[in-house]
N, C-alpha and C positions, 0 to 999 in steps of 0.2 A: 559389455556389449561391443565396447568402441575399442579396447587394449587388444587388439591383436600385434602380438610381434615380430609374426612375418609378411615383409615385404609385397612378398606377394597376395595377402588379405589384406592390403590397403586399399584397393580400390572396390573391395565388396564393401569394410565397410563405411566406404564413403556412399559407396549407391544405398545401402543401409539406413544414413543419414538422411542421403535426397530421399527416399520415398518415407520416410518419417515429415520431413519437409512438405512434398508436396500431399501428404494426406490431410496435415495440417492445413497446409490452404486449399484445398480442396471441401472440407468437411463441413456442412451443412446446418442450421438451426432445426429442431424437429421439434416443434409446439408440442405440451402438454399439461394436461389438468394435474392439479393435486390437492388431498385432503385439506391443504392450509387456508383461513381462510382471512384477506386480509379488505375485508369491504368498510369494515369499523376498525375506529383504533388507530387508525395510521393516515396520515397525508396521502393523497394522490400520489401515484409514485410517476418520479419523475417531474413533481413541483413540490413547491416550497408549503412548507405547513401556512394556515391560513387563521383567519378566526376561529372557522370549525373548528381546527384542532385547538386554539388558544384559548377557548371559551370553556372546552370539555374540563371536567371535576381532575381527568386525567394530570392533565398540566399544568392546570393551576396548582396542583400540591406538590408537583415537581417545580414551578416555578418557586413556590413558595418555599420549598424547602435549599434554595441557594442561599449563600450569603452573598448578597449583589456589593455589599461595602467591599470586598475581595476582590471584586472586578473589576478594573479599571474602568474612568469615563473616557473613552475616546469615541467619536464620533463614527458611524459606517464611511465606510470611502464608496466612491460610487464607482460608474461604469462610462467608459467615453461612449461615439457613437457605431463605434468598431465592436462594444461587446466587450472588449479589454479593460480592465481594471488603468483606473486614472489619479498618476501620481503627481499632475500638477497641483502646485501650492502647499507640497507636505514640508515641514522642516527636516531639513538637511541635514539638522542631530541627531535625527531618529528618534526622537522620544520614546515609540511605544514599542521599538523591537519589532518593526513591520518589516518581511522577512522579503515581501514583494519589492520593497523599494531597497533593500541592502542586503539582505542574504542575514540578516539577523536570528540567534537564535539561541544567546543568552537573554533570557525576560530582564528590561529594566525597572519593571514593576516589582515591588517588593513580596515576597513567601510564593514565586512563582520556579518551577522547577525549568532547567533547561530543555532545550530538543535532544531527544538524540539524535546523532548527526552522524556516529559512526559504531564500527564496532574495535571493541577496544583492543584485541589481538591483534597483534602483527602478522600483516598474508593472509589477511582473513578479510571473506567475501560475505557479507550480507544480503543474502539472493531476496527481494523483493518485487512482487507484480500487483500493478492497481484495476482498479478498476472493473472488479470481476463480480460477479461470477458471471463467466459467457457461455452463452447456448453452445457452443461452439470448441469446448475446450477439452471434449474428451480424447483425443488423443494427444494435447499438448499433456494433459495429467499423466495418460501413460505413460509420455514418455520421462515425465519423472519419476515413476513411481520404479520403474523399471533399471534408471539408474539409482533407486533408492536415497534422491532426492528432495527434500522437505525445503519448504520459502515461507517466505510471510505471505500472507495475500490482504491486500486491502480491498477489502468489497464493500460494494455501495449499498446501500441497503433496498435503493430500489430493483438494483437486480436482484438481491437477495428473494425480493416478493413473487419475482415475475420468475428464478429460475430455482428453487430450494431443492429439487433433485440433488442440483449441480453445485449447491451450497454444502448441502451434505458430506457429496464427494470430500470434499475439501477438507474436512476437519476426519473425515476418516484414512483419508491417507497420510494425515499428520502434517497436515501445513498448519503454521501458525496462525490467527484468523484475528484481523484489526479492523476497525473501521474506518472507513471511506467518504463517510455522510450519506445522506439520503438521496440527492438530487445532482450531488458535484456541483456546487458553485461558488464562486470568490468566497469565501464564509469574511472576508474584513466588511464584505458591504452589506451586511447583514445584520438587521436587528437584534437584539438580548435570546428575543424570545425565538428568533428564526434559528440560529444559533446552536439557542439548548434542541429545538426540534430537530434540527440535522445530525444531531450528534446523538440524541435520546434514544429518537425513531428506529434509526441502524442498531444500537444497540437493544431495540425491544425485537426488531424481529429477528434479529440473528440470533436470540436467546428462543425464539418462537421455536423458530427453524431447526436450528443444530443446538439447543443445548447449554449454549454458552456466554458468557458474556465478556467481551473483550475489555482490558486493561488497555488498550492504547488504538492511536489514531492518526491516520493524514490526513493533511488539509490538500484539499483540489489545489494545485497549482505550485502547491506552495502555499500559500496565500494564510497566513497569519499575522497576529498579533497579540500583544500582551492581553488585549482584552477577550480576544476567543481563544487565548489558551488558560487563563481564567477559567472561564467555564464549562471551557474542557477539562481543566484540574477538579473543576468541583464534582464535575461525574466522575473521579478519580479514573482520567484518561491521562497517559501519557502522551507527550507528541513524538512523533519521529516522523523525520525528514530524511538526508540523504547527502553524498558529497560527490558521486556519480551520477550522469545521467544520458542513459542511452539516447533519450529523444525521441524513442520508437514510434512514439504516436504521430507524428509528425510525419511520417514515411508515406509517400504514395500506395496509393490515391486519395489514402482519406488526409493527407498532407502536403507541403511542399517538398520536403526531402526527398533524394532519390535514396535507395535501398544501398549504393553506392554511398551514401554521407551514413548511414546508420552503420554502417560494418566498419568505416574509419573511426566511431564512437568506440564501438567496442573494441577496435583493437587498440585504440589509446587502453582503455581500461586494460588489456594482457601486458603492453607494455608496461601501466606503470609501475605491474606486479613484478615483475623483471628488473626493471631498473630502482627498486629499491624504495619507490615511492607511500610505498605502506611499511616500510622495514619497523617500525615503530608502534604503529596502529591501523587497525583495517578499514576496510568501506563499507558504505550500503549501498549496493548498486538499485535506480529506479527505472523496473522495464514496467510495463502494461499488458497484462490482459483482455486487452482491450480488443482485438479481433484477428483475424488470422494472420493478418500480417507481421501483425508485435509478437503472436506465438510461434511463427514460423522462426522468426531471428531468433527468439529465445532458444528456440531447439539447435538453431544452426552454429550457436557460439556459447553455449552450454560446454561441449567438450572442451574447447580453448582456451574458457576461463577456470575449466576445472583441475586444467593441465596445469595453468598461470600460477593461481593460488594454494599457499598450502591447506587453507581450510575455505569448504563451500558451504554455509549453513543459515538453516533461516534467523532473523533477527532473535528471538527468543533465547533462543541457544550460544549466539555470539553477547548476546546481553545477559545472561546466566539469568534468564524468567523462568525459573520454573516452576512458580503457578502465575502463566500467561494469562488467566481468565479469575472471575472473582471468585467460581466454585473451587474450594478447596481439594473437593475429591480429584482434581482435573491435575496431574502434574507435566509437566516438559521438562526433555534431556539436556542439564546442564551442556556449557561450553567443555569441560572434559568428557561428559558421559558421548555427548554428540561427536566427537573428536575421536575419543579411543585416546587422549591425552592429558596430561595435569595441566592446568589453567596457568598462566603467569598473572594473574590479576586479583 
């Protein structure tokens, strides 16, 4: 769509672009019912499971069936008066791989697996967006689907409830589909049992909804440690994080960033495809779904990072998952079938 080679179709299709651009931030939520019905079964979406849910026959035999000796005893951290997660009084050795306070993401807890944190090809881009699924996302979809584009999506389970149309989409146009939690929140300062429900929940209605049941997960923020990824391993979730970060979410209005500081993010990321900064191994880059503004930058620096990199592909495929999900009939396109290349790994 975007390869034209003469000079003079450059500036169609850069107008091309803008009206991709401003449809995206243009385009509107449109409320709708659907056969799903999530009154029972599930937390209030958009809050944290309660009693209700901890009492139900449900979780207690999910509770029961962890092995909690596997998970470390660290204590929840709590929250200052800002809302922000609060790392006074933690030690400074890091005991437990708290990823908030060091960027940690080797487990120092023992039979815990790493984060993934990149993709292991060199020139290789791990397209990743959070936060989703959004009322509001159909023509940021198009316009991947268009350039034959696949990403991971990490969606939250509470929009999964409130938008499974637009959940749908997603695993039918071949994005790879992880979870997000149920509610988005610091998951360190959260109890055993809040915890397994954030991470459960998402994974029961995304199996409601689409089908499937995801093998791996983000933590909001970041926000990990050896003891929630514990019992994240014990739902046989992987974690993956990130070693780029656009910031998107941050971007005016619903941030302090000017749009202006998010386009200096991303053009660090084309440079440092340029100067050889992945010559060795690739990244996971982390944008959001999060509203029209993160998908409008998605579309706008899409071509530049796809010009940058030698390979653009969702984490699945740069991590050769291919069976992403626990059903075995579900396969994904390895690192060379997704490439059209033999792997070096």
């Amino acid at each position: 769509m975007f390869r034209f080679k003469s000079i003079i179709m450059v500036p169609i299709s850069l107008f091309i672009l803008g009206t991709l651009i401003t449809s995206v931030i243009s385009q509107e939520c449109k409320p709708y019912s659907s056969s799903f019905d999530f009154s029972s079964g599930y937390p209030e979406v958009w809050k944290k499971a309660t009693n209700t849910i901890f009492k139900t026959t449900e979780f207690k035999q999910l509770y029961n069936s962890i092995d909690w000796s596997k998970v470390p005893n660290i204590p929840p951290h709590k929250l200052n008066a800002n809302g922000d997660i609060d790392r006074t009084g933690y030690n400074t050795s890091d005991p437990d791989c708290w990823w908030t306070y060091n960027l940690c993401t080797t487990p120092k807890a023992p039979g815990l697996n790493p984060d993934v944190t990149i993709c292991p090809e060199p020139n290789t881009l791990g397209l990743s967006y959070d936060d989703g699924p959004n009322c509001s996302h159909t023509v940021f979809y198009d316009f991947l689907k268009e350039n034959n584009q696949q990403a991971t999506m990490f969606f939250i389970g509470s929009n999964v409830a409130d938008l499974p149309n637009e959940a749908q989409r997603a695993l039918a146009d071949g994005h790879h589909i992880c979870i997000h939690t149920w509610s988005h929140p610091y998951m360190t300062t959260l109890t055993n049992e809040e915890v397994l429900a954030e991470l459960y929940y998402t994974r029961k209605v995304i199996k409601y909804v689409m089908g499937i049941t995801p093998l791996c997960w983000r933590p909001p923020f970041g926000d990990c440690d050896d003891r929630v990824r514990a019992i994240a391993q014990a739902l046989n979730l992987t974690t993956i994080i990130w070693n780029i970060d656009s910031d998107d979410w941050a971007m005016q209005p619903a941030g302090p960033e000017t749009p202006a500081q998010i386009d200096a993010n991303f053009q660090d990321f084309v440079n440092m495809a340029q100067n050889g900064t992945f010559a060795n191994s690739g990244a996971i880059l982390l944008e959001h779904e999060l509203n029209n503004g993160t998908m409008s930058k998605a579309v706008e620096w899409y071509p530049k990072l796809k010009s940058a990199y030698q390979n653009v592909l969702p984490i699945a495929s740069c991590m050769n998952y291919t069976y992403p999900y626990a059903e075995s009939n579900f396969t994904y396109p390895s690192f060379a079938q997704y490439t059209n290349t033999t792997t070096a790994t």
